[in-house]
C-alpha positions as CSV (number, residue, x, y, z in Angstrom):
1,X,-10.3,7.0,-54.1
2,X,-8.2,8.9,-51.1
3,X,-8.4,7.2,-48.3
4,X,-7.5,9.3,-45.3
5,X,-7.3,9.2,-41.5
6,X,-10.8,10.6,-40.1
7,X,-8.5,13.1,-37.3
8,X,-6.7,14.4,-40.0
9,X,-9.0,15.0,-43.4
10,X,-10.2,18.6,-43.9
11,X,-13.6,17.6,-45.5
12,X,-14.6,21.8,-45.6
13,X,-11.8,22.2,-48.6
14,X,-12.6,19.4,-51.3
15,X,-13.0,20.5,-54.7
16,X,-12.2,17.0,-56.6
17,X,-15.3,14.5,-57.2
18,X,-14.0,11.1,-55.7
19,X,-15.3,8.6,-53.2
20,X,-13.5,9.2,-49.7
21,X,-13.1,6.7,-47.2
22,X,-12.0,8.2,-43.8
23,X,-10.6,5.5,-41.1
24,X,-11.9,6.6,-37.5
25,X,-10.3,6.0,-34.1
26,X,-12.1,4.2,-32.0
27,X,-12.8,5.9,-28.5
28,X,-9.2,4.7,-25.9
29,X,-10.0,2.0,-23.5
30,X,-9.3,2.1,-19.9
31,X,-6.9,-0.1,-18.8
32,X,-6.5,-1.0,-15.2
33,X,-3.3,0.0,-13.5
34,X,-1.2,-2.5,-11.5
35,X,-2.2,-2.9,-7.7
36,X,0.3,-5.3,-7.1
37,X,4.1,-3.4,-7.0
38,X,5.1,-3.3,-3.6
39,X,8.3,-0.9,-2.9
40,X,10.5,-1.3,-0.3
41,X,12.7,1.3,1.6
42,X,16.2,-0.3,2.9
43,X,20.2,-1.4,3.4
44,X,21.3,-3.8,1.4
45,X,24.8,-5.4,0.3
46,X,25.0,-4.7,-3.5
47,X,22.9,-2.5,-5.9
48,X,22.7,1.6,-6.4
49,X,21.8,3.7,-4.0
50,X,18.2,5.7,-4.3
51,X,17.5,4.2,-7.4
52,X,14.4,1.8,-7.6
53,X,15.3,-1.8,-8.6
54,X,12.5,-3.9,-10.4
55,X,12.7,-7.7,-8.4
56,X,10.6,-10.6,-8.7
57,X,11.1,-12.3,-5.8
58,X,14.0,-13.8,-3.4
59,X,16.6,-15.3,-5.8
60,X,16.1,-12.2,-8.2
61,X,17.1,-10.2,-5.1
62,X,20.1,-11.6,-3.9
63,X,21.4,-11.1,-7.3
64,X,20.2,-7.6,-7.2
65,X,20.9,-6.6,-3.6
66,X,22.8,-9.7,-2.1
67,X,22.1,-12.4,0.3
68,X,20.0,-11.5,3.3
69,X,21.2,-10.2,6.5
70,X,19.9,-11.0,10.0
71,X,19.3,-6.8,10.6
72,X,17.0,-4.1,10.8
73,X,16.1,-2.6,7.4
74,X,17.1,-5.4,5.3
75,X,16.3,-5.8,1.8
76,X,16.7,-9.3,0.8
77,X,15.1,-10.5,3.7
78,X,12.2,-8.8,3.3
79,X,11.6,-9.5,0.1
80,X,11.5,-13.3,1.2
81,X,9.4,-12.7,4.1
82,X,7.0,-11.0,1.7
83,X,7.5,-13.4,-0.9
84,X,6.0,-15.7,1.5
85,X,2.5,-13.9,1.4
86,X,2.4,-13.5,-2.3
87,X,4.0,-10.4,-3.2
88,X,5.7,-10.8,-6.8
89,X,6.7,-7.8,-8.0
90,X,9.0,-5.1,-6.0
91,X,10.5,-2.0,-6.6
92,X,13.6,-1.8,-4.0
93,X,15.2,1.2,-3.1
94,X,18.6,0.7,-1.2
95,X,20.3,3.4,1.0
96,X,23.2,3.5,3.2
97,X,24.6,6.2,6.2
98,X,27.4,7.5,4.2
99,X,30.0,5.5,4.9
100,X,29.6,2.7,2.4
101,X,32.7,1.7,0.7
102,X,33.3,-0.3,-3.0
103,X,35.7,-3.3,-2.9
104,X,38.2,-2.9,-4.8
105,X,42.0,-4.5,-5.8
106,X,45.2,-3.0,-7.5
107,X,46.8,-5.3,-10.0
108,X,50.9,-4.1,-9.8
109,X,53.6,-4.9,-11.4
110,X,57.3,-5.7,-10.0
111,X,58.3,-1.9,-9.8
112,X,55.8,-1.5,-8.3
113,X,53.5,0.5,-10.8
114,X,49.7,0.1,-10.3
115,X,48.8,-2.0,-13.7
116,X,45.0,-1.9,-13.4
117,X,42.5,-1.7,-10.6
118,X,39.6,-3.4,-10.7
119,X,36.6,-1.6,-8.2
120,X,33.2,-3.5,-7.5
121,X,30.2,-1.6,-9.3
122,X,28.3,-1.0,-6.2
123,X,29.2,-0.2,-2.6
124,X,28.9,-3.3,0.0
125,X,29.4,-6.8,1.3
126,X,28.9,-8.7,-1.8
127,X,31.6,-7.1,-3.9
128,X,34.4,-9.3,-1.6
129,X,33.4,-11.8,-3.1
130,X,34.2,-10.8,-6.6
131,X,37.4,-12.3,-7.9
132,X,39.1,-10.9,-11.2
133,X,41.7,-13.4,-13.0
134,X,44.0,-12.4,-15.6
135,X,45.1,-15.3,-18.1
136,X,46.0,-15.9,-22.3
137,X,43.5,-15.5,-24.1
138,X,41.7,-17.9,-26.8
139,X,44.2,-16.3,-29.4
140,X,48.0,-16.2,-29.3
141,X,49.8,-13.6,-28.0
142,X,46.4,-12.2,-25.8
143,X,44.6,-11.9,-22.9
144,X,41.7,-12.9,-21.1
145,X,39.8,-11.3,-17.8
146,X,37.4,-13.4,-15.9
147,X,35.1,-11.8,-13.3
148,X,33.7,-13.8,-10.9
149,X,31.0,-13.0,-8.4
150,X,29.5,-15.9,-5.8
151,X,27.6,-18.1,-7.5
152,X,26.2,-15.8,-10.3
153,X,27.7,-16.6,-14.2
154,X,31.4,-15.4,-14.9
155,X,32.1,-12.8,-17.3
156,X,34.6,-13.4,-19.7
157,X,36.8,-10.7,-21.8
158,X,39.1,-12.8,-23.8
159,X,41.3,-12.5,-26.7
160,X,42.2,-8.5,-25.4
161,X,45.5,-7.5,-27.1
162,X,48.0,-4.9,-27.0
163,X,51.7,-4.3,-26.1
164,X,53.3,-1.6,-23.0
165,X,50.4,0.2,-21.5
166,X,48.1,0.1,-24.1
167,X,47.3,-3.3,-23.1
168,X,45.9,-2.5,-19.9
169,X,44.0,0.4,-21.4
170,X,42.5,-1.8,-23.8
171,X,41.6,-4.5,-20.7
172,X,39.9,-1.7,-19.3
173,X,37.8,-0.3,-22.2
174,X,36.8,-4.0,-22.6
175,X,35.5,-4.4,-19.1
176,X,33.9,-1.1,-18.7
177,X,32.5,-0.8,-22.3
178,X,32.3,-4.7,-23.2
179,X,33.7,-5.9,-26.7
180,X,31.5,-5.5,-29.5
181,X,27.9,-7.1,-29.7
182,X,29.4,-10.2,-28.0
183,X,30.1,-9.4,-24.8
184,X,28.9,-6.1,-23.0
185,X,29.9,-4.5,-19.9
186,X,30.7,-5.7,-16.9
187,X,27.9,-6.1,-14.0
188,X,30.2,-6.8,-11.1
189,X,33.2,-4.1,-11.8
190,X,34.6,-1.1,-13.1
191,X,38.3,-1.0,-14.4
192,X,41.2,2.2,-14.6
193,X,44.2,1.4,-16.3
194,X,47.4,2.0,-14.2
195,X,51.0,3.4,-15.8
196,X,52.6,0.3,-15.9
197,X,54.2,-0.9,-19.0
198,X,54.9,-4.2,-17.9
199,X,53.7,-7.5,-19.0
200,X,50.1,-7.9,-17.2
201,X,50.6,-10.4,-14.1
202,X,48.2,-13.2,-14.1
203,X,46.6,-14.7,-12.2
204,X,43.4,-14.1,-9.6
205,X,43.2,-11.3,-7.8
206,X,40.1,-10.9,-4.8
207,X,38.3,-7.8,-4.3
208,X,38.2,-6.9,-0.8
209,X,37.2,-3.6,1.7
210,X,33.7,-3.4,0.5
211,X,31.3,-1.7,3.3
212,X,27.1,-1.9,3.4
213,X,27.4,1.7,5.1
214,X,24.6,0.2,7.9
215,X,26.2,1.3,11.1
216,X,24.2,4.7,12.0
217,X,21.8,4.0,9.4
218,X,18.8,6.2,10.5
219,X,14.9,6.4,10.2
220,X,15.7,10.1,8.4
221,X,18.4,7.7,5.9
222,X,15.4,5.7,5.2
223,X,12.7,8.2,4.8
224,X,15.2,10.3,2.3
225,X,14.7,13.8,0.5
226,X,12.2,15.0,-2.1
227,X,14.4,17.1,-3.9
228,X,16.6,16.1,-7.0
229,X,18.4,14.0,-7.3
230,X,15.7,12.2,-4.9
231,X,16.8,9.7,-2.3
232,X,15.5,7.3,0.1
233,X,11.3,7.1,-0.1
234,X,11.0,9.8,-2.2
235,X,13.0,7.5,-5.0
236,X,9.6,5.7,-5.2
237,X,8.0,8.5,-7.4
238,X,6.7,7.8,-10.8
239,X,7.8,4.2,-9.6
240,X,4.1,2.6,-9.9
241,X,4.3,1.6,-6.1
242,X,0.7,1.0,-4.2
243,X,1.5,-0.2,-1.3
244,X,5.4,0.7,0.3
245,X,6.7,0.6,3.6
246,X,10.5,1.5,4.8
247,X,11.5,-1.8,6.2
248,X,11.3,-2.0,10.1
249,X,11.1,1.8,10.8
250,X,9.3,2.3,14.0
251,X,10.4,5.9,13.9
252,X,7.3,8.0,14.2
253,X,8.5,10.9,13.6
254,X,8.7,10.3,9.5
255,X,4.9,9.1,9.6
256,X,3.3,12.4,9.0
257,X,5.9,12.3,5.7
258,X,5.0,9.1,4.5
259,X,1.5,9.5,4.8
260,X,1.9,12.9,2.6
261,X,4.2,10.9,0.0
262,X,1.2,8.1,-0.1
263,X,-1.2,10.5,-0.4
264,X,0.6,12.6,-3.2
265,X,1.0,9.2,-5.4
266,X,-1.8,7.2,-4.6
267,X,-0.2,4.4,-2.7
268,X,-1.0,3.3,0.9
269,X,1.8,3.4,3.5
270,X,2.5,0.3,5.5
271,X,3.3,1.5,9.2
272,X,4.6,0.3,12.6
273,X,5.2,0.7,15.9
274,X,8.2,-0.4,17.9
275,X,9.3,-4.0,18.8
276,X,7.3,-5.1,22.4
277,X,4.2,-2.4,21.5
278,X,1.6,-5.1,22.6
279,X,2.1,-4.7,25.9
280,X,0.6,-1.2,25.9
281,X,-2.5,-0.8,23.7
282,X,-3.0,2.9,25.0
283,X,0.0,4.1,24.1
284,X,0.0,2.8,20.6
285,X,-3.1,4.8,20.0
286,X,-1.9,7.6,21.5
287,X,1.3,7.4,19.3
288,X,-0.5,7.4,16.4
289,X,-2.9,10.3,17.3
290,X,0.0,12.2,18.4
291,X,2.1,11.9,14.6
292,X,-1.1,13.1,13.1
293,X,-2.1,10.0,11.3
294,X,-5.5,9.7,10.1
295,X,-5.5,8.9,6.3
296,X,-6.9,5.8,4.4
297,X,-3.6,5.5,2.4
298,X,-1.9,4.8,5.7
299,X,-2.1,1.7,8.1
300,X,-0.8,1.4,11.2
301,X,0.6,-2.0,12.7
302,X,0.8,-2.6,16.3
303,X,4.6,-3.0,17.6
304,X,3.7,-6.5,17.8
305,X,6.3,-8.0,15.6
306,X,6.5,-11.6,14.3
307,X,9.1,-14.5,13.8
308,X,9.8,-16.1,10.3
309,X,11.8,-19.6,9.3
310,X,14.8,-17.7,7.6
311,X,15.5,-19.9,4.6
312,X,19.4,-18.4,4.2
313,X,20.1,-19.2,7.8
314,X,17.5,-22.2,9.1
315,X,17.1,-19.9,12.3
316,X,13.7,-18.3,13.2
317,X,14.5,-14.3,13.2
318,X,12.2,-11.7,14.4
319,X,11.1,-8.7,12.0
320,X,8.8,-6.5,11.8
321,X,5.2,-7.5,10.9
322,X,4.9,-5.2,7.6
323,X,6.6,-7.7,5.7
324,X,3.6,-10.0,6.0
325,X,0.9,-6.9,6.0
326,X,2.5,-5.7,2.8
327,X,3.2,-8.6,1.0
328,X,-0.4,-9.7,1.4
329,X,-2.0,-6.7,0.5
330,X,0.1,-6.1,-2.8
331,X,-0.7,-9.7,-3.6
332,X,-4.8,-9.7,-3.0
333,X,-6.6,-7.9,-5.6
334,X,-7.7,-4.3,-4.8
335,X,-11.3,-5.2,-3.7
336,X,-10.4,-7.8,-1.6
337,X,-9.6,-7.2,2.6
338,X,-7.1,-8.1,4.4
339,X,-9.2,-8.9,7.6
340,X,-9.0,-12.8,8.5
341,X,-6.5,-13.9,5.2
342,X,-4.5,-16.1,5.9
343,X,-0.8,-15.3,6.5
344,X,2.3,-17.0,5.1
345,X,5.5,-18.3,7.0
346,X,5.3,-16.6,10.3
347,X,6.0,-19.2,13.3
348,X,5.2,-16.9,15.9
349,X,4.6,-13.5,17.3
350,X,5.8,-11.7,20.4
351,X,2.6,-11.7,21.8
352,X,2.3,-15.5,21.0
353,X,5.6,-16.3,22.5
354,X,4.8,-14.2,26.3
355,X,1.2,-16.0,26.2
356,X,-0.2,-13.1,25.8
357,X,-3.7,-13.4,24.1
358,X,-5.6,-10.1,23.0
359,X,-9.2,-10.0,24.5
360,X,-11.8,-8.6,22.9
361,X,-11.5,-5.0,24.4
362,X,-8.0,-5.1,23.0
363,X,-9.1,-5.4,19.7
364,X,-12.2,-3.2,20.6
365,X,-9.4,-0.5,21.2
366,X,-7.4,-1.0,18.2
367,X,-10.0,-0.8,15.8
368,X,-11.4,2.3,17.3
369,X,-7.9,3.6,17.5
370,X,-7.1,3.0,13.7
371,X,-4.6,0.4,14.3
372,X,-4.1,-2.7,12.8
373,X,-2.8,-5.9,14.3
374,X,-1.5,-9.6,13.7
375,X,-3.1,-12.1,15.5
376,X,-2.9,-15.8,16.0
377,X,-6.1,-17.0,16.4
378,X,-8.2,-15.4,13.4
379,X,-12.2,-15.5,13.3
380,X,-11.5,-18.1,10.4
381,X,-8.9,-20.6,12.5
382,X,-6.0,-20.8,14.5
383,X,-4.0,-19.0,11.5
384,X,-2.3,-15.5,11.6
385,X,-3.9,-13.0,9.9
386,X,-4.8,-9.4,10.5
387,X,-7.4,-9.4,13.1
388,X,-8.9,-5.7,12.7
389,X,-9.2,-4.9,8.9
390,X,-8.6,-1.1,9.2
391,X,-6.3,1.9,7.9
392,X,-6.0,4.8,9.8
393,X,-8.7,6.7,9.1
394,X,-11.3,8.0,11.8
395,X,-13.7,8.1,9.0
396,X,-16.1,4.5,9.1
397,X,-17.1,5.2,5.4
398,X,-13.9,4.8,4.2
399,X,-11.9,2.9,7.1
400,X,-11.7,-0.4,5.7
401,X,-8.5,-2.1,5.3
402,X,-9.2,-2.5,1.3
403,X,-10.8,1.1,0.7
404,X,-7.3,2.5,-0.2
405,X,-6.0,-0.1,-2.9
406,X,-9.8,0.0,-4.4
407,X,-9.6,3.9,-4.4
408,X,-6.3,4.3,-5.9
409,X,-6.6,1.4,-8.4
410,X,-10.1,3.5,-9.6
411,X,-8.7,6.8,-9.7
412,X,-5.5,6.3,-11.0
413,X,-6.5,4.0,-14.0
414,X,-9.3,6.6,-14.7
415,X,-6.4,9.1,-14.7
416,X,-4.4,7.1,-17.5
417,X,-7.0,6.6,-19.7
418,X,-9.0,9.4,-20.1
419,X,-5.4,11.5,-21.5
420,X,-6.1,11.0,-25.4
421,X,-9.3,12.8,-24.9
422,X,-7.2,16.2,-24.1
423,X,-6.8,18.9,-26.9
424,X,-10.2,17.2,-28.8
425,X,-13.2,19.6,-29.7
426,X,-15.7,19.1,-27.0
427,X,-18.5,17.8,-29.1
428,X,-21.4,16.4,-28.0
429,X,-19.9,13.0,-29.8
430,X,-16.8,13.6,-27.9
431,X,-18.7,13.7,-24.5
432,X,-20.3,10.5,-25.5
433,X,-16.8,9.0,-26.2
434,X,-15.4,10.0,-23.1
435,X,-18.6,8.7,-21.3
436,X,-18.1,5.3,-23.2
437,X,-14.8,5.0,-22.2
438,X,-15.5,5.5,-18.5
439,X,-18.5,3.2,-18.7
440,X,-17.0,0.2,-20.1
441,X,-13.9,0.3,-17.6
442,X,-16.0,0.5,-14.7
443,X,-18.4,-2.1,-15.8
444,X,-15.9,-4.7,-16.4
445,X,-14.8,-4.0,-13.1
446,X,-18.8,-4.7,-12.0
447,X,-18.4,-7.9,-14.0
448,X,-15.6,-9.3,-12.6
449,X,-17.5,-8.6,-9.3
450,X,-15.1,-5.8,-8.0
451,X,-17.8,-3.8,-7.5
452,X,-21.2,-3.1,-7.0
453,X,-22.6,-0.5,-9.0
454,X,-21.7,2.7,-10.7
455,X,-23.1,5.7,-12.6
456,X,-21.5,8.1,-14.8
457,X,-23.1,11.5,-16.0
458,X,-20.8,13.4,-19.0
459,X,-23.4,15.4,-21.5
460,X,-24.8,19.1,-21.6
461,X,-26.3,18.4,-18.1
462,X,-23.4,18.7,-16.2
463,X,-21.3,20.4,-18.8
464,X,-22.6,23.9,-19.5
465,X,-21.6,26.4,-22.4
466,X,-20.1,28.5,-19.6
467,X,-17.5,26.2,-18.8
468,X,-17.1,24.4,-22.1
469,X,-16.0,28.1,-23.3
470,X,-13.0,27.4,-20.3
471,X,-11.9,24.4,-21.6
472,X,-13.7,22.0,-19.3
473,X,-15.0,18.5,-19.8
474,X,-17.0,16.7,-16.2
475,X,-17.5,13.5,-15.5
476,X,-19.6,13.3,-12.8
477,X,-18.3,9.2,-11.2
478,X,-20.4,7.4,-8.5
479,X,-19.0,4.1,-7.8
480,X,-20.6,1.5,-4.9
481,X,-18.2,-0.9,-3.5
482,X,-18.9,-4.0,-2.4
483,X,-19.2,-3.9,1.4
484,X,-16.5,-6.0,3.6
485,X,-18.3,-8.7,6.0
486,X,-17.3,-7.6,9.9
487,X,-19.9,-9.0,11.3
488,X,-21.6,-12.3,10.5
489,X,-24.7,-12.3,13.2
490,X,-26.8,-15.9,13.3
491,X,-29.8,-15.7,14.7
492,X,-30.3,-18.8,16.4
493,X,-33.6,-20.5,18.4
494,X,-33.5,-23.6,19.3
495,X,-35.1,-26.3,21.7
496,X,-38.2,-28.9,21.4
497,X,-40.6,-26.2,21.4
498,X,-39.6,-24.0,18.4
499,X,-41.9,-23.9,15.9
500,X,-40.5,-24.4,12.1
């Protein structure tokens, strides 16, 4: 009795009288994407340059990128400011102005002939504070390298052996290759063997000269190239991201690219304007009109920027307010607004501090001018929070703050589920698959009250033999969101007259 794969059997050519069981495939399942990966566009002290980093959160970045810094564009610090309105899961992408330099020491010998150098792995800060010693090893007649690096777990290469100058040749395939299934390569250095044929000299020896490459670092640095290799913003491709920002730009002149970057993946672009921006509503507005930014995947914060508690120093420090936009948004799920939540670990604004309080035609103004700001009060309580719930958009269908994430988090997961059904026959079982498939994603979505309603059409209705003959399969989508509450309007009577 064959039992065969029902994709595969070729039931037109049987000729042998037997039972046959054929094993189906069920129809593929939609999957929802994740909404939550946040990227993040800036200098840091450790880490490759234009190459996404997956972090978790603060202590995963200083190991990654190094401790914070109290300056613009700095990674570490805000991943902990965002951290502190939810945000989990990053993809960091460090870059530097060129002149970024490895640390790096030169182990000699009495001559003196260099013996072995040992060079931090990445460019910056953090690699002086990498220490290599050179002892005995566990075995007689060896040697042992320890690499030390702050307060993160030594690396140990022991029991390396050798006599002349192979011995520093072998120190060096150890560190760079690692030793067997033991003990793999080194994370904090690279080694190259000198000509010395000297006994190795032990003891430590500190790593010193490393550079962050941060002086003239620029909003074009930042923003990067879309060619390969890709640098800077354009790293984030294929990266996940749905919401990213490059970390206190105020540049306007790399909006119009960043929108086009958001809209080409599908993520929204976290904007802002330039430190002090409150005191001039009107030209905020006309900033933004003037970059050519009116897009749902793009919101624009008011150059009102905000003051944290920096746990690494105990000092407030002032930053700009996408950290807390971003973070929250990446955190919430993709239904849910960002109008009047609640925001994490900010102490103050610069509004706040001047005694500045935003009326009501101030907010009138921003709304209307698709910008976005963060206001202590909140409709909800004396909390900050964003006060306007918009993106950029002039459009009011699609304005809301949440529309984006919703949008992409629909389209895209549509987009990677609907693949297996590409190369298939288009049969009218087939259609009814695909129809399935798109049907039970969106109404667990409905379920899980992300949404309101939805209606799918896939069959010969919208499918005709004309195009079927082209290779085409249409799903026609309608999906209703759930609408955000702006306005919560009580109509109240009362006195000793009214009538129940």
């Amino acid at each position: 009795m064959p039992v065969l794969s029902a994709n595969k059997a070729n039931l037109t050519g049987l000729s042998v009288p037997d039972p046959y069981v054929l094993i189906g495939t069920p129809p593929p399942e939609i999957n929802g994407i994740s909404s939550n990966i946040l990227g993040i566009v800036g200098v840091a002290s450790w880490g490759p340059l234009n190459a996404p980093m997956t972090v978790g959160g603060p202590t995963d970045a200083v190991q990654k990128v190094g401790s914070p810094q109290n300056r613009l564009h700095d990674l570490a610090s805000a991943v902990q400011f965002s951290n502190q309105n939810g945000a989990t899961d990053f993809r960091l992408v460090r870059v530097s102005d060129g002149t970024d330099v490895a640390a790096s020491v030169i182990v000699n010998d009495t001559v003196p002939t260099p013996q072995i150098t040992f060079t931090a792995k990445y460019t910056g800060i953090a690699g002086n504070s990498i220490t290599a010693t050179i002892g005995n090893g566990s075995k007689s007649g060896t040697f042992k390298i320890t690499i030390t690096m702050g307060s993160q777990v030594p690396e140990v290469f022991d029991n390396i052996s050798g006599t002349g100058n192979a011995v520093f040749t072998a120190m060096a395939d150890a560190i760079n290759n690692g030793q067997s299934g033991l003990r793999g390569p080194s994370n904090f250095v690279v080694a190259t063997a000198g000509a010395s044929t000297a006994a190795p000299v032990t003891g430590t020896n500190d790593l010193t000269g490393g550079t962050d490459g941060t002086t003239s670092i620029s909003s074009t640095n930042l923003l990067g190239s879309d060619t390969s290799p890709r640098t800077g913003l354009y790293a984030l491709r294929s990266s996940g991201v749905r919401v990213a920002y490059l970390a206190d730009n105020s540049d306007n002149t790399t909006w119009a690219a960043e929108m086009a970057f958001g809209d080409s993946i599908g993520c929204e672009m976290v904007l802002v304007g330039p430190s002090g921006e409150y005191t001039n509503i009107t030209t905020a507005v006309s900033n933004r009109q003037t970059a050519g930014i009116d897009d749902y995947n793009v919101a624009v914060l008011l150059g009102d920027w905000l003051y944290f508690n920096d746990p690494a120093t105990g000092v407030p420090r002032m930053t700009s307010p996408q950290h807390a936009y971003a973070g929250l948004r990446s955190a919430l799920a993709p239904q849910d607004a960002v109008l009047n939540k609640r925001m994490g670990g900010i102490i103050g604004s610069q509004s706040s501090e001047a005694g500045y309080v935003y009326s009501d035609a101030d907010i009138s103004q921003l709304v209307d001018g698709g910008l976005e700001v963060i206001t202590n009060p909140n409709p909800g309580g004396t909390y900050f929070g964003a006060r306007c719930g918009v993106n950029s958009s002039s459009d009011a269908a699609i304005r809301q703050d949440n529309y984006a994430t919703l949008t992409n988090y629909i389209a895209y997961s549509m987009d990677g589920g609907i693949g297996p059904y590409i190369g298939l026959l288009q049969s009218a079982t087939v259609q009814g698959e695909a129809k399935a498939t798109l049907e039970h994603f969106l109404q667990n979505m409905q379920d899980a009250g992300q949404i309101e309603a939805f209606t799918v059409i896939l069959g010969s209705s919208n499918n005709p033999q004309s195009s079927v003959a082209l290779g085409y399969m249409k799903a026609a989508v309608r999906v209703t969101y759930l609408g955000v509450i702006r306005y919560f309007v009580v109509d109240f009577l009362g006195g000793p007259t009214v009538v129940q």
